[in-house]
N, C-alpha and C positions, 0 to 999 in steps of 0.2 A: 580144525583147519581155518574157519573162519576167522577166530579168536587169533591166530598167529597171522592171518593177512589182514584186519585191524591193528595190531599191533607195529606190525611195519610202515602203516600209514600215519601210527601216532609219531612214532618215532624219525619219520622224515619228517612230520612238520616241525616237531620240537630240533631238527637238527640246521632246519634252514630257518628258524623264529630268526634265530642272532644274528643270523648270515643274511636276512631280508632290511633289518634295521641296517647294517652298517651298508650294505647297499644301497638304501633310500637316503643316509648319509652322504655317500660319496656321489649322487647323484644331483644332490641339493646345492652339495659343494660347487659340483661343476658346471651347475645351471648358475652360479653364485661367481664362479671367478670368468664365464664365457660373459655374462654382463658388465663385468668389470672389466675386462680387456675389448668390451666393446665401446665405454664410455670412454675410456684413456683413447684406445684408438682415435676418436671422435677430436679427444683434446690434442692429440698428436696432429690431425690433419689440422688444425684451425692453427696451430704453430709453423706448418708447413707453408701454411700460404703467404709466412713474411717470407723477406728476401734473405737474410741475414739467420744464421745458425747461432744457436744459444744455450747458457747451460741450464735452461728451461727445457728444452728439448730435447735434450742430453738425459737429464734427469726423467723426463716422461716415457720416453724411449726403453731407459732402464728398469723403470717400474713396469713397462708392459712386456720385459723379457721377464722379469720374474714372475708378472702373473700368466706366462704360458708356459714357464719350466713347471709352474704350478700345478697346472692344468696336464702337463703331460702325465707329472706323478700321479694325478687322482686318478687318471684315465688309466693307468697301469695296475692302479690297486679294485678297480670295477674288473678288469680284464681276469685278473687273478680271481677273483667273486665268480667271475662266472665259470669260470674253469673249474672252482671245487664245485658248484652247483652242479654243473653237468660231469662230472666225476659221479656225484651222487647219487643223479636222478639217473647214472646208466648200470650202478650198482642197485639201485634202487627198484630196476626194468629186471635186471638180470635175477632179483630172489621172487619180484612175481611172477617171471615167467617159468619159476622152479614148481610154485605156489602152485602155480596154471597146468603143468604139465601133471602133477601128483592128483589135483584136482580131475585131471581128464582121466586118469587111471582110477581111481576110487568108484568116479560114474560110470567108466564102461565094466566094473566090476558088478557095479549094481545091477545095471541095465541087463548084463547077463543071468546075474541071479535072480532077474524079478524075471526075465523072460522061461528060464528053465523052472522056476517054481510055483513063479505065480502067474501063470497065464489065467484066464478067465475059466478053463472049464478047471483049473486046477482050484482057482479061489474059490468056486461054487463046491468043491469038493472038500476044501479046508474047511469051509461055513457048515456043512453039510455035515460031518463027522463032530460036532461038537455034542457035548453030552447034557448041556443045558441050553438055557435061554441065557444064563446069562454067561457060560462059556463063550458064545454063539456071540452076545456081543463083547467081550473082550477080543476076541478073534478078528473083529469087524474094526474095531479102534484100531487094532495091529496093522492090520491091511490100509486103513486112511492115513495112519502116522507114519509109515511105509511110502507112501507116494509122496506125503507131503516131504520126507526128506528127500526124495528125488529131485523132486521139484528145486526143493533148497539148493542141492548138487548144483543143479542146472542155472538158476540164480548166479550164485559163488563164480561158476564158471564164465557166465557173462558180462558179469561184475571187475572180475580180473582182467576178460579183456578190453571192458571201456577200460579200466585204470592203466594199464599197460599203455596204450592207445595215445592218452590224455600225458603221459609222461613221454613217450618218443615227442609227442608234439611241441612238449614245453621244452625238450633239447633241442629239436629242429628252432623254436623262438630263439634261446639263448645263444644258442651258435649266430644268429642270425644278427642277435646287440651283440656279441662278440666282435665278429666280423667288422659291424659301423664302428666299433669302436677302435679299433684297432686301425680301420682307415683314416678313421679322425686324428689321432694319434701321429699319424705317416704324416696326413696334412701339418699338423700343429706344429712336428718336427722342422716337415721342410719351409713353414714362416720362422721358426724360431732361426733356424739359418741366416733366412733373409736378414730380420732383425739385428741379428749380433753382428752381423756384415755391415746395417746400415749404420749400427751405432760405432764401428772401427772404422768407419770413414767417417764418422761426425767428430769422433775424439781427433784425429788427425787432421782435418780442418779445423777443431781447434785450437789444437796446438800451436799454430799460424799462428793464433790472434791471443795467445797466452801471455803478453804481457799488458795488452791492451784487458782483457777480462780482468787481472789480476788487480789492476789499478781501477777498474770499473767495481770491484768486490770491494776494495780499500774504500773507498766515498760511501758504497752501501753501509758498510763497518763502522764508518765514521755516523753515517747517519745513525744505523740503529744504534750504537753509543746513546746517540743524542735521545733519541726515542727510551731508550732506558730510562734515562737520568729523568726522563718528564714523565714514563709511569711512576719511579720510584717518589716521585714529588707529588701527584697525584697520592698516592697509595698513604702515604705518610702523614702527609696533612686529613684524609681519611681517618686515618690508628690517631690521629691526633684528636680529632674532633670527635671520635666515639669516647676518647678516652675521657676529656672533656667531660663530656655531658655525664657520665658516668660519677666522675671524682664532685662534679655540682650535685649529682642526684645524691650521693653517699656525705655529702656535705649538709646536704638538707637536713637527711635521715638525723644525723646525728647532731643538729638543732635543733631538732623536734624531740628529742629522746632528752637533751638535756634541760628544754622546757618541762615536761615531765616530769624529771627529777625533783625540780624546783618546787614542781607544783605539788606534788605529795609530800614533802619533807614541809610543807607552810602550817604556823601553827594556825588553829582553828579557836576561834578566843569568842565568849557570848556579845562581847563590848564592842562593835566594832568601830566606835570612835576614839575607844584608847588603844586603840590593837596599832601598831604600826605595821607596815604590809615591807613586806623584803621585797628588796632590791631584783627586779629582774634583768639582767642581763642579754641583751637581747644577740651578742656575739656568739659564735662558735665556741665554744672550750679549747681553750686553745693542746690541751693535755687528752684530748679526744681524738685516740689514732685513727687516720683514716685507711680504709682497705687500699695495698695498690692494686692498680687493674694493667689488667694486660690484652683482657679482650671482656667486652661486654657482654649482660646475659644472654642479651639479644644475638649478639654475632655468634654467641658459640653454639647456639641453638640453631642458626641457619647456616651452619659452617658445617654443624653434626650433620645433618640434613645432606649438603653437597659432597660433605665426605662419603655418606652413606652411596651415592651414587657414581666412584669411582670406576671407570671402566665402562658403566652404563650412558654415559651424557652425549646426546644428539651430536653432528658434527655442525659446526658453524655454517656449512653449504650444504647443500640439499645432493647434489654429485661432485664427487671430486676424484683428487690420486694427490697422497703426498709426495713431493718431489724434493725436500727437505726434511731433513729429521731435526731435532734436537740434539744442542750443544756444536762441539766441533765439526764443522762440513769440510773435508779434504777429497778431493775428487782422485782416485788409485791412479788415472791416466796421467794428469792433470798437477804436477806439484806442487806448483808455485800457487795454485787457487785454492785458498782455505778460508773459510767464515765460519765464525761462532755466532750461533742462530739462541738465539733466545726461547723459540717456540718453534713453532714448523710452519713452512709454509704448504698451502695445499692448492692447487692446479685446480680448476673449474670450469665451467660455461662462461664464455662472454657474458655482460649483466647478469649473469647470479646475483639472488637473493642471500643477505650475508645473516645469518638470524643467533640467536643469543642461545646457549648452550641448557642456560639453567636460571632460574627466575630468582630476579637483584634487585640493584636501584643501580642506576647509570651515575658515573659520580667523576666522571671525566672525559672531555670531548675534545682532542688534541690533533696539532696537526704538524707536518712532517714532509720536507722534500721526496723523498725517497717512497715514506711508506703512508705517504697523503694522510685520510682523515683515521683517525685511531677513536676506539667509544672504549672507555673501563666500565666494568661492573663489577660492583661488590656484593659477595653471597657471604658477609659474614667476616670471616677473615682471609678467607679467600679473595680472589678476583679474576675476571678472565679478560682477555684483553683483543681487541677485534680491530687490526689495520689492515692498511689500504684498502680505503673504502674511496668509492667516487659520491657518495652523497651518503649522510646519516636521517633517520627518520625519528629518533628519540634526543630527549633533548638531557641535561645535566637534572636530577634530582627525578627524577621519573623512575616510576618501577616500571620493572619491564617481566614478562613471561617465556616460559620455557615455549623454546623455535620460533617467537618472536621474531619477524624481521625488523632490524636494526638499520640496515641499510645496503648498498648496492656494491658488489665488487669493482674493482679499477681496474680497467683496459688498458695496457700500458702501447705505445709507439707503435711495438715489434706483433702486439696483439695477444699478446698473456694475458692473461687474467689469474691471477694469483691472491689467496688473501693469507696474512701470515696472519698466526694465531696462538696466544699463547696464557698461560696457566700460572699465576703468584699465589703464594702462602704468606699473606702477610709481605713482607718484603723480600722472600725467597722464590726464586723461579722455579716451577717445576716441570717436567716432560708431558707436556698435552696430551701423549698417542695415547699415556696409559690413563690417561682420562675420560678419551672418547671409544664411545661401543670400537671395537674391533669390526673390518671390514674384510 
């Protein structure tokens, strides 16, 4: 009996192991996304305090309904968790108190049989009636192992009801994060209302102002063009000058190689004032192919390096929310406003620290109406690219290190703070998000 009420206790832990993990899961998540809707929130109010509505606000607004649609769903899949947990642990109540009642029957089977057989004048008469000494104590062994399973009974049975006990209580806990959680939930609902409500009066106000934004997005458009065409010039003259030193270094090599030649192929003569000495030619070979290059040893070793850490690289701000993605931006409310974003922009702290992603050389420090001071770094053949900044702190040709700060976000009029930020391969853009750690 005991051996089957260990065995039900193994078997509940092995059944809530997996059921504990994905619940410290879903708990982490939503201590993870209540931070993050607390930071946006943050950045939401500091937007609020201009006069004038924007699609900065617009966009922060939206990202903080998705991270409380979010939060509703993780809170619904804990709710679920607890629900099979307390399922379990009432099926779990229900076979020990099977356990417990078979139990209470076995002992008071005993307790009868020990009272009708073995009373004290009856055990002095069992010990009594033995035919040897050592009859007499095998008899005696019987009678001590005799009680001591009483005892046991009696254990077993007390045993079962702390466990019984300790299990109603852990249902009474669960019901009890059940309950918060499910309030929480009611909460989170009724701001997600708020929210969608305030965001269909933001989009309607600005629709008002839709062709004013749309020509205000046309200048930004125009700018980042402009800001394109001066990484692409940067980045180029970069691929240029790696390529350079490279085609001089393989130019050497193979001056040195063709000395070599010379010098072994020379005859070796005892005379050396009749010997004539050959001609060395101190040019190239002009019949001596050179390697083409396309990226240096060097770049492709620290390229291999930053590729290896796809998905893992620090965000350029320390808190943020992207409020732009990458490529095509068309707002669904919104039709006539559409921008092709080269990188993403991400929403911050007033004066954020703007810091470098992965450890370069700074190899371009540019500047721009729209998206003010811009720093490139090159990791190779890669590059990443860091605007609107209000002040830089590294200068052209400086290596710099991973979270390094580079320099200070820009405050713009209306009180954004925004830094856009973006990811090249060589002379091909690629999508930052899947760059940086996931948030």
């Amino acid at each position: 009996m005991r051996s089957k009420h260990y065995i039900c206790l193994l078997l509940l832990f092995l059944c809530t192991f997996a059921q504990a993990q994905t619940k410290k899961t879903l708990e982490d998540k939503r201590k993870k996304i209540l931070d993050d809707i607390k930071n946006t929130q943050k950045l939401l109010n500091q937007t609020k305090a201009t006069k004038e509505e924007s699609l900065s606000e617009l966009s922060t607004l939206e990202k903080q309904i998705e991270l409380r649609e979010s939060l509703i769903t993780n809170t619904e899949g804990e709710v679920m968790i607890y629900d099979k947990q307390i399922t379990k642990k009432a099926k779990t109540i229900e076979s020990l108190s099977d356990d417990l009642s078979m139990l209470k029957k076995e002992y008071a089977e005993t307790i009868y049989k020990s009272y009708r057989f073995f009373r004290v004048k009856d055990q002095l008469l069992f010990l009594a009636s033995s035919k040897s000494f050592g009859d007499a104590f095998r008899k005696f062994n019987y009678l001590r192992k005799y009680a001591a399973f009483r005892k046991t009974q009696a254990e077993s049975i007390k045993m079962a009801k702390i466990t019984i006990a300790r299990n109603i209580q852990e249902i009474d806990n669960k019901k009890k994060g059940k309950e918060k959680l499910l309030t929480e939930q009611s909460q989170q609902k009724q701001i997600l209302d708020k929210e969608k409500g305030k965001k269909q009066q933001l989009v309607e106000q600005l629709k008002t102002k839709e062709k004013d934004l749309a020509a205000t997005l046309k200048k930004k458009q125009d700018e980042a063009n402009k800001l394109n065409a001066q990484i692409e010039d940067v980045i180029k003259k970069e691929i240029a000058l790696a390529k350079q030193k490279e085609l001089d270094k393989q130019k050497e090599l193979a001056k040195q190689k063709e000395l070599e030649k010379q010098n072994a192929n020379k005859p070796i003569s005892s005379n050396n004032s009749n010997t004539e000495k050959p001609v060395t030619n101190n040019k190239t070979n002009v019949n001596t192919p050179v390697k083409p290059i396309t990226t240096t040893p060097e770049e492709k070793t620290i390229a291999s390096s930053f590729y290896l850490n796809k998905g893992k690289l620090p965000w350029p701000v320390e808190k943020g929310v992207i409020v732009k993605g990458f490529g095509t931006y068309s707002h669904p409310e919104l039709k006539n406003v559409t921008f092709e974003n080269n990188g993403i922009d991400i929403k911050t702290e007033s004066n954020s620290s703007v810091r470098c992603v992965y450890e370069g050389k700074v190899v371009g420090i540019i500047s721009n109406p729209v998206y003010k001071t811009a720093v490139i770094i090159s990791h190779g053949d890669y590059f990443t690219v860091y605007s609107k900044l209000s002040s830089v702190f590294v200068s052209k040709g400086e290596t710099v290190k991973t979270k390094q700060s580079i320099g200070t976000a820009f405050n713009d009029e209306n009180g954004n703070t925004e830094v856009h930020f973006e990811v090249w391969k060589s002379e091909t853009k690629l999508n930052p998000s899947e760059w940086i750690v996931k948030r």
